[in-house]
N, C-alpha and C positions, 0 to 999 in steps of 0.2 A: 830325490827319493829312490831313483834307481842306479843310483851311482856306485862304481866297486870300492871297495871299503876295505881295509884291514883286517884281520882276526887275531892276529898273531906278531908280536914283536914290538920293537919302538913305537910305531907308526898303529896299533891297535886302537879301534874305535871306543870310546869309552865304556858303551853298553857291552863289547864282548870283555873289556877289563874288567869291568864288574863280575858276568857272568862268571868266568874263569876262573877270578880271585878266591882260591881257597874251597874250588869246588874241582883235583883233578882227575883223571879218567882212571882206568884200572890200574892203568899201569902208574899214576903216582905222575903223570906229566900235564897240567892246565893246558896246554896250546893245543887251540882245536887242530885236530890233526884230520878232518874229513869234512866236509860240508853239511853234513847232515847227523851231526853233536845234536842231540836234542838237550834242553837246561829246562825244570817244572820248577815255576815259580809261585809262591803264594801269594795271598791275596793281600799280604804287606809287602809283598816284594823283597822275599829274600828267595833265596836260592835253593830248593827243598832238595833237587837229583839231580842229577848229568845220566847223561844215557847212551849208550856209545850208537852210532851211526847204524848198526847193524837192527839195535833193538824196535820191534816193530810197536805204534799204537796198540794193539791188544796187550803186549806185555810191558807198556806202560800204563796199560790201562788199570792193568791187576794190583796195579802198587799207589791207586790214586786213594781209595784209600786211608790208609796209614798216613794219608796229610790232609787229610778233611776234618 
């Protein structure tokens, strides 16, 4: 459970290839490039935002929202 894992490349854990696929950051590039990517998923499990590492809980908060 607490083993180091992949994010990025060949060797990517499935759930981050999921997350990633088709959801990229601003700048147009899917590879989490920071450890703290946040991804808001719905309650069928699809992929609704990416959130770049900087963006805090309150201003994810303000765009929850638009997916309820």
């Amino acid at each position: 459970m607490f083993a180091k894992i992949e994010v990025n490349g060949d060797g990517a854990c499935d759930l981050y290839r999921f997350l990633k696929s088709g959801n990229p950051d601003d700048d147009g590039n899917e590879d989490v490039a920071w450890n703290f990517t946040k991804f808001l998923v719905d309650g069928s499990g699809q992929v609704v935002a990416r959130f770049a590492p900087q963006t805090t809980p309150e201003e994810i908060g303000a765009t929850l929202d638009a997916h309820l």
